[in-house]
C-alpha positions in Angstrom: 0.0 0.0 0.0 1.2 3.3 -0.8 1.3 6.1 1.8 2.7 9.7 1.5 3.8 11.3 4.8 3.5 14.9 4.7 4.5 18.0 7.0 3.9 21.7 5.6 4.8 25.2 7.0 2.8 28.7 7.2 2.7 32.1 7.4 0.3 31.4 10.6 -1.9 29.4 12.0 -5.1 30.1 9.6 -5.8 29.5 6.5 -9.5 31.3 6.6 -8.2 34.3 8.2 -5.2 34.8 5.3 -2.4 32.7 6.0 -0.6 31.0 3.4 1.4 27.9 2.6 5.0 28.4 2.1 6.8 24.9 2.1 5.5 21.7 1.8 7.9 17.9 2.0 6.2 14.2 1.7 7.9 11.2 2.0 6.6 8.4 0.3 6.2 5.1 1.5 4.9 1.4 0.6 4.1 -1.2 3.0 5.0 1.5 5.8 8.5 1.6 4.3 10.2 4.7 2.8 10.9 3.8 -0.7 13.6 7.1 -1.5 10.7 9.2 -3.3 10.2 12.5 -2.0 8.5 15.6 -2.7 9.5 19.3 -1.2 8.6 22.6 -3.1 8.5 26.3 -1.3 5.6 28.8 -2.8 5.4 32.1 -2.6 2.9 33.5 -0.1 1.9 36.4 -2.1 1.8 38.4 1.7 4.4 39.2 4.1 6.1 36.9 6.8 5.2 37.4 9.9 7.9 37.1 12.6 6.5 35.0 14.9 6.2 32.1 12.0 9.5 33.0 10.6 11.2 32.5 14.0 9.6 28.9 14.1 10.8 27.7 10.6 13.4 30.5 9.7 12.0 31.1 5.9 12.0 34.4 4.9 10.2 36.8 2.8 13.7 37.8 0.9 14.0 33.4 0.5 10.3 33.2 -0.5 10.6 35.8 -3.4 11.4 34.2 -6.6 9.3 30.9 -4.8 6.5 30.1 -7.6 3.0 30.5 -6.7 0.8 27.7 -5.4 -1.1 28.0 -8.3 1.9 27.6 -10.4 3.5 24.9 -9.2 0.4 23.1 -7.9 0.4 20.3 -10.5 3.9 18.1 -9.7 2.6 18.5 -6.3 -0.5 16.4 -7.3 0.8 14.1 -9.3 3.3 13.0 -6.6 -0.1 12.8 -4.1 -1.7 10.5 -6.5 -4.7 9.3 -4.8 -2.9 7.6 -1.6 -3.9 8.3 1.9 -2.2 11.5 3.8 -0.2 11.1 6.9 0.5 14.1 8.7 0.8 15.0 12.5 -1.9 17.0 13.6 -3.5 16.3 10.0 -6.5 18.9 10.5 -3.9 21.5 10.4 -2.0 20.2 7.6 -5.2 19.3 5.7 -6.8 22.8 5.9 -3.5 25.0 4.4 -3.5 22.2 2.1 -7.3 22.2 0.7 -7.5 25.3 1.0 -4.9 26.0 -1.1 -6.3 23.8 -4.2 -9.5 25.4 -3.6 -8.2 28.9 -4.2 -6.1 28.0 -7.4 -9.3 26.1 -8.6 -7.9 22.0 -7.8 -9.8 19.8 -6.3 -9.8 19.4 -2.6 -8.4 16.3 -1.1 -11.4 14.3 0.5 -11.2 13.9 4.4 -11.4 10.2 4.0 -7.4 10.1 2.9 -6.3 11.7 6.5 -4.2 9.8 8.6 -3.8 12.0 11.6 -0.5 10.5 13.5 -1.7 12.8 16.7 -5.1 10.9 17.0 -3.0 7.7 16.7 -0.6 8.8 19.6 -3.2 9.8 21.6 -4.9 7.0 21.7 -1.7 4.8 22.0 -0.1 6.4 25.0 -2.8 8.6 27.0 -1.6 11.3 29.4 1.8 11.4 27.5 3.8 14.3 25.1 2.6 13.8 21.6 4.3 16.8 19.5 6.9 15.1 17.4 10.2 15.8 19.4 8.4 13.6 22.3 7.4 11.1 20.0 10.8 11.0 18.5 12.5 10.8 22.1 9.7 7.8 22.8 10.7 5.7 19.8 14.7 6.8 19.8 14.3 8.6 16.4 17.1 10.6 16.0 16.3 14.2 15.6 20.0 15.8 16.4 19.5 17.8 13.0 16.3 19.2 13.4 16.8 22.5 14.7 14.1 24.4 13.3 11.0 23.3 11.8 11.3 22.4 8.0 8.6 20.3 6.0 10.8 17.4 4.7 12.8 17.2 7.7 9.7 16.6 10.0 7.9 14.7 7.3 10.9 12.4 7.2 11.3 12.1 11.0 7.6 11.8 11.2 7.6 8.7 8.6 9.3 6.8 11.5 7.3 7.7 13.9 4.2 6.6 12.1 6.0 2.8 11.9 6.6 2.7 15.2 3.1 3.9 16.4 1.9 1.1 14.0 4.0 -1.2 15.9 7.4 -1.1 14.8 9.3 -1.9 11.6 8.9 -5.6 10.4 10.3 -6.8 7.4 7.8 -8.0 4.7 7.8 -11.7 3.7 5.6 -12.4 0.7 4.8 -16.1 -0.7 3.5 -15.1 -4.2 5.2 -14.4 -7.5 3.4 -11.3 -7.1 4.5 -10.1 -3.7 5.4 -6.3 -3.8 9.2 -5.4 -3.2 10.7 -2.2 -1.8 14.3 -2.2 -2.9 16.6 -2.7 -0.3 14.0 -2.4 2.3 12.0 -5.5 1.6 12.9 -9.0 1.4 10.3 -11.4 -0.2 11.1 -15.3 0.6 9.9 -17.6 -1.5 10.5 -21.4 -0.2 10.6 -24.1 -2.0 7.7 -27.0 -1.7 7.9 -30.4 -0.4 5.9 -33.5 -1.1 5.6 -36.1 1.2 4.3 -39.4 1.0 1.6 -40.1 3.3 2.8 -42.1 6.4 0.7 -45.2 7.7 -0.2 -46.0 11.1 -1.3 -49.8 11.1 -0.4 -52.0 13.8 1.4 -55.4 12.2 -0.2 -58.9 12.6 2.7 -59.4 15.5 1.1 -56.4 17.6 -2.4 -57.5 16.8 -1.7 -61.4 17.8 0.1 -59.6 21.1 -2.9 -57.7 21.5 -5.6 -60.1 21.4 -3.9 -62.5 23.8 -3.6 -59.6 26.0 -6.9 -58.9 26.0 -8.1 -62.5 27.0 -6.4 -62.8 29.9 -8.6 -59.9 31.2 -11.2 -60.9 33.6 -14.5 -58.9 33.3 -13.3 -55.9 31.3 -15.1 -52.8 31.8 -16.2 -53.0 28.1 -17.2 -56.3 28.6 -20.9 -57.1 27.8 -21.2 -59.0 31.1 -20.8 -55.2 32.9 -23.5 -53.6 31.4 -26.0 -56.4 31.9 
């Protein structure tokens, strides 16, 4: 199954009252395993950057200014998206920047129904604890040494491994058909060779029957005996 785990980055925290997308990263995966695709693209947000987002993921108005539009980039975006589900922490968010930016360049939205929310997962997972996605990384021992501001691919990447371990952990796929899907150098199908055997009898030989019967008449009044039943 193919999954595309996705992380974006604002001018703010809404897109209804005028904030823009300005960097988007998915990392896509197959049978929950990163395959080497990605996808990262900055846009421009056709406003200004406020400081207080710019101090979270250090992009710039003076970076953003030769960034493409949305609208003019839009269409490598979807074909990249294709029509797998969305994985994203705190997917509402993520969702809402997202749609709303298809919406405003004409595109159609992506439905609901493709959210993976990783938050909702964690939640119900491990109650009471962190769930932003440095405590989730320190939970799972997912290395995130590098990230020292927020940046789309780089938390889409870190978040990939999250999501496996919230699934349960990394397992290594075995398949048994012809058919089986392989990630390269991630996946290892096994494919064993099968062996016919002959059925085996089980019949006593006339030694162990003769043995047998004498045995049985030396027995005085045997339980199954007719004798106690009368």
């Amino acid at each position: 199954m193919r999954e595309i785990v996705f992380d974006t980055e604002t001018t703010g925290l809404s897109f209804a009252g005028g904030d823009r997308l300005v960097e988007i990263g998915c990392v896509e995966m197959v049978n929950r395993v990163e395959t080497g695709r990605t996808f990262h693209a900055y846009y421009h947000p056709e406003r200004n950057m406020p400081a207080e987002a710019q101090a979270v993921h250090g992009i710039s108005e003076a970076f953003l200014s030769d960034k493409p539009k949305f609208a003019e980039a839009v269409d490598d975006l979807i074909d990249f998206l294709g029509d797998a589900p969305l994985v994203a922490h705190n997917a509402g968010f993520d969702f809402s920047f997202l749609n709303g930016e298809l919406t405003r360049c004409g595109r159609q939205i992506v439905h609901i129904n493709r959210m993976v929310d990783t938050l909702q997962i964690a939640r119900s997972r491990h109650p009471g604890a962190k769930h932003t996605l440095d405590a989730l990384c320190s939970r799972f021992g997912v290395d995130r040494s590098h990230r020292v501001l927020h940046g789309a691919l780089l938390d889409a990447q870190l978040l990939a491994q999250v999501y496996v371990e919230l699934l349960g952990g990394r397992q290594i796929g075995l398949g048994l058909v012809d058919d089986a899907p392989v990630v390269e150098s991630a996946q290892i199908v096994v494919r064993r060779p099968v062996t016919v055997r002959p059925p085996r009898t089980f019949r006593p030989s006339d030694t162990e029957l003769a043995a047998h019967a004498a045995f049985v008449s030396k027995l005085q009044d045997p339980l199954w005996g007719v004798a106690a039943f009368e």
